[in-house]
N, C-alpha and C positions, 0 to 999 in steps of 0.2 A: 467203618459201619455203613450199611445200604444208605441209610437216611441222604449222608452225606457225599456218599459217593452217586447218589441219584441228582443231588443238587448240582452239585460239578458239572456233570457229563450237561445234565440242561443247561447251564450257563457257560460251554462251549462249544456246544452247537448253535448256539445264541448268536455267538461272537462272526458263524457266517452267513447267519440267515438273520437280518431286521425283520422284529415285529415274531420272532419266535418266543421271545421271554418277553410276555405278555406283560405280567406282573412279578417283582421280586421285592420280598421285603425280611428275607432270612438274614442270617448270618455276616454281617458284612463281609469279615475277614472272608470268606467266602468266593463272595464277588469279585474284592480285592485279588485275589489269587487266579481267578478264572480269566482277569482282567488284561496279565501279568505276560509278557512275553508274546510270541508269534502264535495265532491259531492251531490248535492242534489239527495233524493230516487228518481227512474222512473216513481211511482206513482204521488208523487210532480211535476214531470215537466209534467206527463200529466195533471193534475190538474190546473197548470198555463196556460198550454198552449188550453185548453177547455175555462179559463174563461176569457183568450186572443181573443179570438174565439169570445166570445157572447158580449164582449166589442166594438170589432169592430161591431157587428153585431147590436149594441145599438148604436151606434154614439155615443161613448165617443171622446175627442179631442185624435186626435193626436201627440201633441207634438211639434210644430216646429222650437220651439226654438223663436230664439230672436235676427235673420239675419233681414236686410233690405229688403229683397226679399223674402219673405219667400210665400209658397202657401197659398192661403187662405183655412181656415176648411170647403168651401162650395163651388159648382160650380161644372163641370166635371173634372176638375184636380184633388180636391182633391180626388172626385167620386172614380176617377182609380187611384188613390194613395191607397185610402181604398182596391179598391179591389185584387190589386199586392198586400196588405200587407193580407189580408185574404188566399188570394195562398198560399204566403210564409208560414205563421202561420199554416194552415193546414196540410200543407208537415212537418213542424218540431214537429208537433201534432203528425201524423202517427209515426213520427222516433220515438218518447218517446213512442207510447205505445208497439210499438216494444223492447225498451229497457225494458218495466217493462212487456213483456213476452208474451204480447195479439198476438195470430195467427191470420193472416191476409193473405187472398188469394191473389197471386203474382199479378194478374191485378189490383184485387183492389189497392195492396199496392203502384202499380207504376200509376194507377190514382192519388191515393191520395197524393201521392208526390209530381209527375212530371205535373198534371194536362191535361195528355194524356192517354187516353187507349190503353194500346200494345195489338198488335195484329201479328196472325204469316203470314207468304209468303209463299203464296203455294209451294211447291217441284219443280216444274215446273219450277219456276224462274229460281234458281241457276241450274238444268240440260241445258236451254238457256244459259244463262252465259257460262256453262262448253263449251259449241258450238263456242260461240265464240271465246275461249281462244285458243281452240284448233286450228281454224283459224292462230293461228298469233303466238303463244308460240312455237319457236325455239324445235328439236331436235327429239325422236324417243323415245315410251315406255308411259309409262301411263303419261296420263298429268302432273299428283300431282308433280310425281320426276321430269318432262318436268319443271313444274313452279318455283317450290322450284329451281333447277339447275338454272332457267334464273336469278330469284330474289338474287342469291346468289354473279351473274357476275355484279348486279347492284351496289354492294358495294362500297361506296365512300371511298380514300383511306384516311387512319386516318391524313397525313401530309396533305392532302387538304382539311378538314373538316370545319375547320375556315375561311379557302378562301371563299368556297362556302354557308359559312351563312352570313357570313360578304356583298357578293356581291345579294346574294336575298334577306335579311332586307334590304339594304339601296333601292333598288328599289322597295321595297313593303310598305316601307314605306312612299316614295316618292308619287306613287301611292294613298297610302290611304289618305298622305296630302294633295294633287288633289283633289280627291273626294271627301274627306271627312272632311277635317280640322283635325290635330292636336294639342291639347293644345302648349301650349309656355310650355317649359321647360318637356315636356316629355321623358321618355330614357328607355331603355331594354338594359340591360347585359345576353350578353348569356353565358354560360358556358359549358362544357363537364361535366358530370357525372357518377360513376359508380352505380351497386348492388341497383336501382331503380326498382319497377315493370311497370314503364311506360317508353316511347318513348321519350315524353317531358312532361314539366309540367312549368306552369307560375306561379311565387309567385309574386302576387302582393303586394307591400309594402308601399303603399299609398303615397301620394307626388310625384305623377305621373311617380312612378317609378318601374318598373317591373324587377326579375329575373329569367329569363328562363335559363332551363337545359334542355339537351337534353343528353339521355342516352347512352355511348356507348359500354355498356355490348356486346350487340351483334354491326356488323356492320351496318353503317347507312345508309340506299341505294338513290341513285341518283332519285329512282323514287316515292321519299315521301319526299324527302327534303323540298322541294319550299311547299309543302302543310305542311309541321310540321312548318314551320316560320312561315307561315300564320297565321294560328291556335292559335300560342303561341301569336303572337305579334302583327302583321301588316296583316289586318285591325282585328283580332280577340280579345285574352282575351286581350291583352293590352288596345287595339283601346276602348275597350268597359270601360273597369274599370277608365281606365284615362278623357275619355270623360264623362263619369259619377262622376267620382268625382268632377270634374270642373263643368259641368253643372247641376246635382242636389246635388252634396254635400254641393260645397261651396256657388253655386248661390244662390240654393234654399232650402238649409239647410237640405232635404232629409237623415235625419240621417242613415234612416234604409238600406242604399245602403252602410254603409261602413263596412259593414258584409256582408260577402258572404256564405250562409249556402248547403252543401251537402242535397239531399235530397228534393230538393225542385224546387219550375218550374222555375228561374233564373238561375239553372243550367242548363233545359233542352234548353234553350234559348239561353242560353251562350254555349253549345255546338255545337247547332246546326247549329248559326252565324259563329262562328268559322270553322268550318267544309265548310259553305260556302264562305267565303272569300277569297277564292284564283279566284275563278270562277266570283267573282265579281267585284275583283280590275284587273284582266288580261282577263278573257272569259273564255266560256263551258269547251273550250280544252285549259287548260294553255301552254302543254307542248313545242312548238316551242319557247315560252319566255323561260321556264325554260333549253331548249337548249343552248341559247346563252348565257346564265352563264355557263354551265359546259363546254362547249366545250373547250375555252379557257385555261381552269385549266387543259385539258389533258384529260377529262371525256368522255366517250363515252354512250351515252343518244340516242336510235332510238324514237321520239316525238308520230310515229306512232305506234308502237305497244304499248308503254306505253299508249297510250291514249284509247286502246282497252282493257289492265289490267287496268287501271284504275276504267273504265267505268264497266267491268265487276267484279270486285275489291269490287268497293261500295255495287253490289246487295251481291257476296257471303259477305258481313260485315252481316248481316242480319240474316246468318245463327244462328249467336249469342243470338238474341231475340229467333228465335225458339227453342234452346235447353234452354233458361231460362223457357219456356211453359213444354217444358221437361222433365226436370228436377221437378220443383217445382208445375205444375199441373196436368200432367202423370205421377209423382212418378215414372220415369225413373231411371235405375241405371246410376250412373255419368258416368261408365268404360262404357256404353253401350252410352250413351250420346258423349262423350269423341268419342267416333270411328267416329259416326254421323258427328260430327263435322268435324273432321279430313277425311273425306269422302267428304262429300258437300264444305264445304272452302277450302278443298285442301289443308291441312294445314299439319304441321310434327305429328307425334303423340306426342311429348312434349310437342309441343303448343299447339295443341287442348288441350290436360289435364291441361294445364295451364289455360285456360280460362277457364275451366269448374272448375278449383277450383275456379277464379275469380266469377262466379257467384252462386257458392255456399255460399259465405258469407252473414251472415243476416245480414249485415249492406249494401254491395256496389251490391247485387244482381240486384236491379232494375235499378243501375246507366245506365248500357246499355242501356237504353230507350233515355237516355239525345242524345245519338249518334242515335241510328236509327231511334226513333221517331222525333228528333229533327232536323234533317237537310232535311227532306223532309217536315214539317214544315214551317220552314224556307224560303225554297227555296219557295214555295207554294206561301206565304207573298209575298216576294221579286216580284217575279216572272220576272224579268231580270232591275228592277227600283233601281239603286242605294240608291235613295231616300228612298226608302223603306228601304233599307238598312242600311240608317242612322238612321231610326225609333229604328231599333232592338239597336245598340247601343247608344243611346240617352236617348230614354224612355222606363219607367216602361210598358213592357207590359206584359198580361201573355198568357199562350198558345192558351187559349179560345180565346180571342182578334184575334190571329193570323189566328185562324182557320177559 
């Protein structure tokens, strides 16, 4: 059956790429089996995964087990059941022929993935943005160290860390149950982290239960908190994984939801909902709510200017797609990419070079798209209708759909 034979193929390409099976909480025997012996060749998985491809593309059954509710094999439901599973199968096609060596041009490859074509923002943008920043960003001397120095005074202090996650989940979750319903028996532990290369990250563990970390190598600033909970948990990865397990795992027996595969347009969907859900469960401008949490803790938060870094925040995020164009379709020197970066973002020169090794890698090069292409996306969808918003976490859609 596809169901199952889509779970396989992602739980062995799994087996040579860490951090591609995001989340798995199917079938054990499953796992067990995928587990089982030496990695299948990259030849092999693309081979599986082409004649996964023309299987769907033949109306073989799906699978759907042997729930009471289960979808029927015909109608529009199943329709766009097939066709989120042709997405997914496509995107983890590209991954494996990328493992077994095949060169693949960067747009193509983040089409093929992510089910969107990147594209870059003119220069124009982010010199605007820098206009604005300059407006509102405190002190004397070139912006970059202006910004870097204000972002540095944003720093939450490590003994009030917990206070103020603890006080924006339980009201963003509250919120999201408002809007949006929460399963019964749903729950996120959050924890502190070290020597991570991300900010936060959600492990979901299925059984409607989620463990967010949030890293704090560096310190964590008052003015990405309320948006990093969001993201991880309320209304975002969590909101999304738990209400799909309940609503097409267990209702509707939707197997192939209890895989979550890198690389593929679920990701770029799930980032980009994420990315929007602070703006949807509070408004445009959060930051006057997100004031009235820190304040009390002793935080000092101006709502306004943050809400002017913010804003011009998301265009320089951007810069990021255009040095992947630079890097991988200008044959750009990374050191020379690297400065760009660190120029246009305003960014330190460590961090820029850190991200530019981040999208030098042939495995997570194109994931950026899941963030740039994906939350404007998104928002597009949405377009200020919660309802809509329940869509993205609910149902299987895929980019196209959206678009």
């Amino acid at each position: 059956m596809l169901i199952e034979r889509y779970l396989i193929l992602g739980l062995a390409v799994g087996r040579h790429i860490d951090g591609f099976v995001d989340a798995y909480y199917g079938p054990a025997a499953l796992a067990a089996a995928a587990a089982g012996g030496p990695p299948l060749e990259p030849a092999r998985l693309v081979a599986e995964a082409r004649s996964l491809l023309a299987a769907i593309d033949a109306g073989e059954p799906l699978g759907a087990g042997a729930a009471t509710d289960v979808p029927s094999e015909t109608g529009s439901d199943a329709a766009a059941r097939r066709r989120w599973l042709r997405a997914q199968v496509r995107g983890v096609h590209t991954t494996a022929r990328l493992l077994a060596g095949e060169s693949i041009g960067y747009a193509d490859e983040v089409e093929s993935c992510y089910g969107v074509r990147p594209s870059r923002l003119p220069e124009e943008h982010f010199i605007a943005a820098h206009k604005d920043l300059e407006a509102v960003v405190p002190g004397s001397g070139p912006l970059a160290d202006r910004l870097i120095a204000w972002r540095e005074r944003q720093a939450i202090p490590s003994e009030r860390l917990e206070a103020v996650i603890a006080s924006l989940s339980e009201d963003l979750r509250a919120r999201t149950a408002a809007l949006f319903g929460l399963p019964e028996g749903e729950s996120v532990k959050f924890s502190l982290v070290t020597n991570k290369p991300w900010s936060g990250f959600n492990h979901y563990l299925g059984g409607l239960a989620s463990r967010v970390e949030i890293n704090v190598d560096l310190p964590v600033l008052s003015t990405s908190i309320a948006h990093l909970v969001a993201h991880e948990a309320y209304p975002g990865h969590h909101t999304e994984h738990s209400r799909k397990e309940v609503g097409l795992v267990r209702s509707r027996h939707c197997l192939e939801e209890s895989i979550f595969l890198v690389g593929t347009p679920q990701c770029l969907i799930a980032e980009g909902l994420a990315d929007l859900g602070l703006e949807v469960v509070i408004g445009a401008r959060p930051e006057r709510v997100v004031a009235e949490h820190l304040r009390p803790l002793g935080i000092d938060y101006d709502p306004d200017t943050v809400a002017v870094v913010a804003e011009a925040s998301e265009i320089l995020g951007r810069v990021r797609a255009n040095a992947a164009f630079r890097l991988h379709e200008d044959r750009a020197d990374p050191d020379t990419v690297a400065a760009e970066v660190a120029e246009l973002a305003l960014l330190p020169e460590a961090r820029a070079k850190k991200q530019v090794e981040f999208l030098m890698d042939p495995t997570w090069r194109s994931y950026i798209s899941c963030y740039v292409e994906g939350l404007p996306l998104c928002r597009a969808f949405v377009g200020g209708d919660p309802a809509r918003f329940s869509r993205l976490i609910t149902e299987q859609l895929t980019p196209a759909e959206l678009a």
